[in-house]
C-alpha positions in Angstrom: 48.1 -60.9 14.5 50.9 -61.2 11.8 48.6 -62.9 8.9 45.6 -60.7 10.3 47.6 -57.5 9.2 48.7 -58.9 6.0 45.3 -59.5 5.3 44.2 -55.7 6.4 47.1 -54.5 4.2 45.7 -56.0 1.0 41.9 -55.2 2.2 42.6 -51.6 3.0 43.9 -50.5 -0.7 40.7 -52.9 -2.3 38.4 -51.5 0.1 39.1 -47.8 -0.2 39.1 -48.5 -4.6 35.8 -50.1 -4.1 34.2 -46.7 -1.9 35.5 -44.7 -5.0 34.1 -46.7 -7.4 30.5 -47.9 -5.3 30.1 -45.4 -2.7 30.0 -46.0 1.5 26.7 -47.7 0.9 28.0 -50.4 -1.0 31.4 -50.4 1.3 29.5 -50.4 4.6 27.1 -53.0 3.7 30.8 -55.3 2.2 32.4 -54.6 5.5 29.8 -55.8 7.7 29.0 -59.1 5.7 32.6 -59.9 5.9 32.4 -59.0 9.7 29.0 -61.7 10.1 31.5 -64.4 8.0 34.6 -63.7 10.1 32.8 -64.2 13.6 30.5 -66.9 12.1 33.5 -68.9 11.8 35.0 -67.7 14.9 31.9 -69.3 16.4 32.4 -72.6 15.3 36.1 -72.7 15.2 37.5 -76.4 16.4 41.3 -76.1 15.4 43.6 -73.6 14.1 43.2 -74.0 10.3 39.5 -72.8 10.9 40.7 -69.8 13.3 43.1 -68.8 10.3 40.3 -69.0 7.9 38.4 -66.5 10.5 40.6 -63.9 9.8 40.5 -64.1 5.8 36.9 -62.2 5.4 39.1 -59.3 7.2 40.1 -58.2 3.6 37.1 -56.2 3.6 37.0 -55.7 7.3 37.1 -52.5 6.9 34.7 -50.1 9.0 36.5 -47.6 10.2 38.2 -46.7 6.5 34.8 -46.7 5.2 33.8 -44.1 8.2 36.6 -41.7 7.0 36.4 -41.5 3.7 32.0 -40.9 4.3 32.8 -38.1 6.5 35.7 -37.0 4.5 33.1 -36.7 1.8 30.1 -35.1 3.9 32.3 -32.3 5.4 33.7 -29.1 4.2 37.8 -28.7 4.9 38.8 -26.8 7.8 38.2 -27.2 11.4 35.2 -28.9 10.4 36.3 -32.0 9.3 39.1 -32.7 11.6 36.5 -32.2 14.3 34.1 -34.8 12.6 37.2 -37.1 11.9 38.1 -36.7 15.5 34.6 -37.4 17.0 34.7 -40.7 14.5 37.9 -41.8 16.6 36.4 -41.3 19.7 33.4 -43.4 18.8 35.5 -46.4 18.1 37.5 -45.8 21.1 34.1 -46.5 22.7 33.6 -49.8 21.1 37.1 -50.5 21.9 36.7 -50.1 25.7 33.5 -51.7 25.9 33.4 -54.3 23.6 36.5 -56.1 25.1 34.8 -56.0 28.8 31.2 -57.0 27.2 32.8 -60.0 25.7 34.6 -60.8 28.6 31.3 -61.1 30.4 29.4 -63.1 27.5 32.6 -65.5 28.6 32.3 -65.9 32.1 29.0 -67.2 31.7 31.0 -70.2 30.1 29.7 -69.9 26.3 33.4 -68.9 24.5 31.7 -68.6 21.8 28.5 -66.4 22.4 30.0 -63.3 21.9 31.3 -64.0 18.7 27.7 -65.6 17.7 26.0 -62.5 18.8 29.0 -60.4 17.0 27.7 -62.3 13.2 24.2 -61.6 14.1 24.7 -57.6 15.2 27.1 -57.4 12.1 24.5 -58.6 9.4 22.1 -55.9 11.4 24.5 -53.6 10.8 24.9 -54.0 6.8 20.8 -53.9 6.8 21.0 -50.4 8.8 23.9 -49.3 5.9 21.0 -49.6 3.5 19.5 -46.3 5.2 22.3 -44.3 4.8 21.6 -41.0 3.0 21.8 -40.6 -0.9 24.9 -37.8 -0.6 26.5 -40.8 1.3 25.2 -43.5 -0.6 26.3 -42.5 -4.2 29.5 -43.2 -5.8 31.5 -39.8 -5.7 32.6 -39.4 -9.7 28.9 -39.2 -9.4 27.8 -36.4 -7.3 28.9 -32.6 -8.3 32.5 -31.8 -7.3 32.2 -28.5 -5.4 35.1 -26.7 -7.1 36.4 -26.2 -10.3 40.2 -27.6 -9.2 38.4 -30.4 -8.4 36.6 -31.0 -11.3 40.0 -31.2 -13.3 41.5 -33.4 -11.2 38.4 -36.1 -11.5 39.7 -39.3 -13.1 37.7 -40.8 -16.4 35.6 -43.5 -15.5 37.1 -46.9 -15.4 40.3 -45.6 -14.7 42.7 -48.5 -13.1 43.5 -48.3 -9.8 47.4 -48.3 -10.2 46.5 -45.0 -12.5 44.1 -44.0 -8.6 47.1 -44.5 -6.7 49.6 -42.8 -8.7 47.5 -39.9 -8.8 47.0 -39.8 -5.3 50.6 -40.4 -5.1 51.9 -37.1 -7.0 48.8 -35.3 -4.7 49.5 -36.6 -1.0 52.7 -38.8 -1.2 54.5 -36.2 1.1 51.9 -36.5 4.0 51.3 -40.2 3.2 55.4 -40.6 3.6 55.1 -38.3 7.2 52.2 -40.4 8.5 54.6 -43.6 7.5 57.6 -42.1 9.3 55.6 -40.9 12.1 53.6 -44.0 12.8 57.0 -45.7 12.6 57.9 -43.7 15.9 55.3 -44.2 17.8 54.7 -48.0 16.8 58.2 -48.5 18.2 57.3 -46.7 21.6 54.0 -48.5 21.7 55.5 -51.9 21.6 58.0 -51.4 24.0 55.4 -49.8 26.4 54.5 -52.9 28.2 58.0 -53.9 28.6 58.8 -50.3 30.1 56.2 -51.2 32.4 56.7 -54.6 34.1 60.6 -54.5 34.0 61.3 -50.6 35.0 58.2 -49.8 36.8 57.2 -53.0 38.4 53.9 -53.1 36.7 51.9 -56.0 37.5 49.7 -57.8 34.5 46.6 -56.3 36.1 48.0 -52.8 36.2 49.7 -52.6 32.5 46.0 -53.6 31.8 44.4 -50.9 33.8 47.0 -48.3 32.1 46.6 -49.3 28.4 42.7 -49.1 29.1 42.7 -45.9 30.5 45.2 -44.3 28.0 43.0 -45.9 24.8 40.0 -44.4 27.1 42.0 -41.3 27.2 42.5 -41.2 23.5 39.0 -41.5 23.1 38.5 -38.2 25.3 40.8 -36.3 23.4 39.6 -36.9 20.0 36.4 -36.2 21.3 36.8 -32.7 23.3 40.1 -32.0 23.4 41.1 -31.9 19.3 39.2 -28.7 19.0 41.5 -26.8 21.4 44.1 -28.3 20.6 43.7 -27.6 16.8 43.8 -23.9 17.6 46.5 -24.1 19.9 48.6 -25.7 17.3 47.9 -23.0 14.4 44.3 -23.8 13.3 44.9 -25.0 9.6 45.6 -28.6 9.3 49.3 -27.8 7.7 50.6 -25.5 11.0 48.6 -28.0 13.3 50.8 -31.3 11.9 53.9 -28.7 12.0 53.6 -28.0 15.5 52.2 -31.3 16.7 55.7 -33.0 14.8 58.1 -30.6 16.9 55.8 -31.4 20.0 55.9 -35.0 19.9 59.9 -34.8 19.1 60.5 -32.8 22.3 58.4 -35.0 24.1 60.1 -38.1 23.3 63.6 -36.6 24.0 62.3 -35.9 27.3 61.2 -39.6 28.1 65.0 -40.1 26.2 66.4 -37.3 29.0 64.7 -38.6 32.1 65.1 -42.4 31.3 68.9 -42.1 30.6 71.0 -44.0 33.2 74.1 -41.8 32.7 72.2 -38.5 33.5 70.6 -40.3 36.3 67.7 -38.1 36.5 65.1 -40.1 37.7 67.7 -42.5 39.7 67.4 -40.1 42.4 63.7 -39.8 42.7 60.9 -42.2 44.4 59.5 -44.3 42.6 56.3 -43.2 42.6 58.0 -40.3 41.3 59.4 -42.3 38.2 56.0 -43.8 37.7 54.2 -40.6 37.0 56.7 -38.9 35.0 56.6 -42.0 32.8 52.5 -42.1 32.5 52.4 -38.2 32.3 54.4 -38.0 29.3 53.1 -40.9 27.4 49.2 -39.1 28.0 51.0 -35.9 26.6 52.5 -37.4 23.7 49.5 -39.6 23.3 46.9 -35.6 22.7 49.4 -34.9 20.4 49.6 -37.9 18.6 45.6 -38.2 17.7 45.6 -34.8 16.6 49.0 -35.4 14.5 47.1 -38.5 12.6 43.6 -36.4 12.2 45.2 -33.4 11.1 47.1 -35.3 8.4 44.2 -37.3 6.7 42.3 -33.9 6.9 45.3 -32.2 5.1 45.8 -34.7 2.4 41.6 -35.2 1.9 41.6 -31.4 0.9 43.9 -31.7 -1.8 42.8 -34.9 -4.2 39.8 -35.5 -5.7 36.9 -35.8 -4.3 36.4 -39.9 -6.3 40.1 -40.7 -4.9 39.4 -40.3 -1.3 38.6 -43.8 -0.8 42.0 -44.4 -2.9 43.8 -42.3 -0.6 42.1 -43.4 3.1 43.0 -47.1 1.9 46.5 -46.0 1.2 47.0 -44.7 4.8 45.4 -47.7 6.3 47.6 -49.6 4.2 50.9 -48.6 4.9 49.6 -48.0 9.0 48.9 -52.1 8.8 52.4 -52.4 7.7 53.9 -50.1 10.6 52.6 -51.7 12.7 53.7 -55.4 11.4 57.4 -54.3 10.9 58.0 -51.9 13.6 57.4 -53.4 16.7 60.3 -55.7 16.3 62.1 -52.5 15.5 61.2 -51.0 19.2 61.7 -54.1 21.1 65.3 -54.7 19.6 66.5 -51.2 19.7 65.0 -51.3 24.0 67.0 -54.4 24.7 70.4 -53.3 23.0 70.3 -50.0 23.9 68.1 -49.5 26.2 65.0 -47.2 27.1 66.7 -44.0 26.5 68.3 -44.4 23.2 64.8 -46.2 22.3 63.1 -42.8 22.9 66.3 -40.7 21.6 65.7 -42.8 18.1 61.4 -41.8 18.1 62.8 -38.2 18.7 65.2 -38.2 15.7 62.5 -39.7 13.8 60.3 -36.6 14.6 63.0 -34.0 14.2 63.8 -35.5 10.6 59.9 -35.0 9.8 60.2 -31.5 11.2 62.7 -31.0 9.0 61.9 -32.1 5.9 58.1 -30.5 6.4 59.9 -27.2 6.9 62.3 -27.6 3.9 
């Protein structure tokens, strides 16, 4: 998983240079070959030097960066877009849930390897169907019309590097690319100390951690998909309140998992289990609304300000430095839960948030 993010780390910034440069045609059509190669030779793997070489097309793996930057490029900014971004999540929440349970069947008919034949073959479909897609999102951007005058001066020369890209993008969106590091930081940490929360304080079996993880990445789905909306106007409308609010929310909500979870308070202590279980599961689908809208809200508020040929430049960016959360961080969660325990785990997401609360505000 280790050399698999590595690999997404150096594909995301390549990738998202390439959809400036080419267009989402040209990056859909990339991502899908690479997807036939990788599950071509997952297919045929027979030792592990072949399984690592599976994993190397997934430098341009790369379909849902490709899918943000197109409908970063198709939609107006505003409610619009977030909405659009946020549907886009939901669809590969979809493919997330039933993907895993499709193979799983392909598998019990004894075949390891059919779903991952069938995977190549549905992939090279898919970069034939990329062909089709429409000329707005088939064209490079630098060549379309920019739609405002700001954005006219801010369109790079042909040609231009992509260290000259990045530092652009830099000086345009470094502040929210910085908040989306910190705050994937966070929530990387919780995340990877989830399942250990689960089996040793809750007395999760395997079969019920797997039944909770599926229905809160279900539930993640559900909430890009009809709650975002809502919550978007709940949490100020325009993309800069929205990630203001949804900071401060998600630090109060991890201080109260940091609250309820402390042994010297002894909160929950006192309570039935049952009790313990749902307060836990509650708070993690609260945080988890929150959290989806937090991420959408920021790639719609730094899309709106750079131009419209360094979106790809920017998306890629974000992937990036999200591949690298979550190499470094989970090592990060899991040491600070078993030296300190579950409440100081949550306490340190929480000051993570409030210090993103208050630098936004500054």
């Amino acid at each position: 998983q280790s050399f698999f993010g590595v690999i997404q780390m150096v594909g995301s910034l390549s990738i998202g240079n390439l959809l400036d440069r080419w267009g989402a045609r040209a990056g859909f059509v990339i991502n899908f070959i690479a997807c036939a190669a990788s599950y071509a030779l997952l297919a045929n793997t027979s030792s592990l030097t072949i399984l690592y070489l599976s994993k190397v097309p997934g430098v341009a793996m790369a379909g849902f960066l490709c899918a943000q930057t197109t409908v970063s490029q198709l939609t107006s900014s505003g409610e619009e877009r977030v909405i659009a971004l946020g549907r886009l999540t939901t669809a590969y929440t979809i493919g997330g849930v039933v993907g895993p349970y499709t193979g799983g069947l392909l598998g019990a008919k004894g075949d390891y390897f059919l779903s991952a034949k069938i995977a190549a073959v549905v992939s090279l479909f898919a970069a034939a169907l990329s062909m089709l897609l429409p000329v707005a999102a088939a064209a490079p951007p630098s060549a379309t019309s920019a739609t405002t005058a700001s954005i006219t001066e801010k369109t790079p020369q042909e040609g231009q590097p992509w260290s000259e890209r990045a530092s652009v993008v830099f000086k345009l969106a470094g502040f929210l690319i910085m908040v989306k590091l910190v705050s994937s930081t966070a929530n990387s940490m919780s995340s990877s100390a989830q399942s250990v929360i689960l089996k040793n304080d809750l007395g999760f079996t395997e079969a019920d951690m797997g039944f909770f993880m599926s229905s809160q990445f279900a539930f993640g789905g559900f909430a890009n998909g009809f709650l975002l909306a809502p919550v978007t106007k709940l949490m100020g409308g325009n993309s800069r309140a929205v990630v203001s609010n949804c900071v401060l929310t998600m630090a109060l909500g991890y201080s109260a998992q940091a609250v309820l979870r402390s042994e010297s308070l002894g909160i929950l202590s006192a309570m039935p289990a049952m009790f313990q279980t749902y307060a836990f599961i509650g708070l993690a689908m609260f945080l988890s609304i929150f959290q989806y809208s937090l991420g959408t809200s920021i790639t719609a508020e730094s899309t709106k300000i750079v131009p419209e040929d360094m979106k790809g430049t920017l998306i890629g960016m974000e992937h990036c430095i999200f591949s690298a959360a979550r190499i470094l961080t989970p090592t990060i969660g899991i040491s600070i839960l078993n030296n300190a325990g579950v409440s100081v785990l949550y306490a340190t997401c929480a000051s993570i948030f409030l210090s993103v609360a208050g630098a936004w505000t500054a």
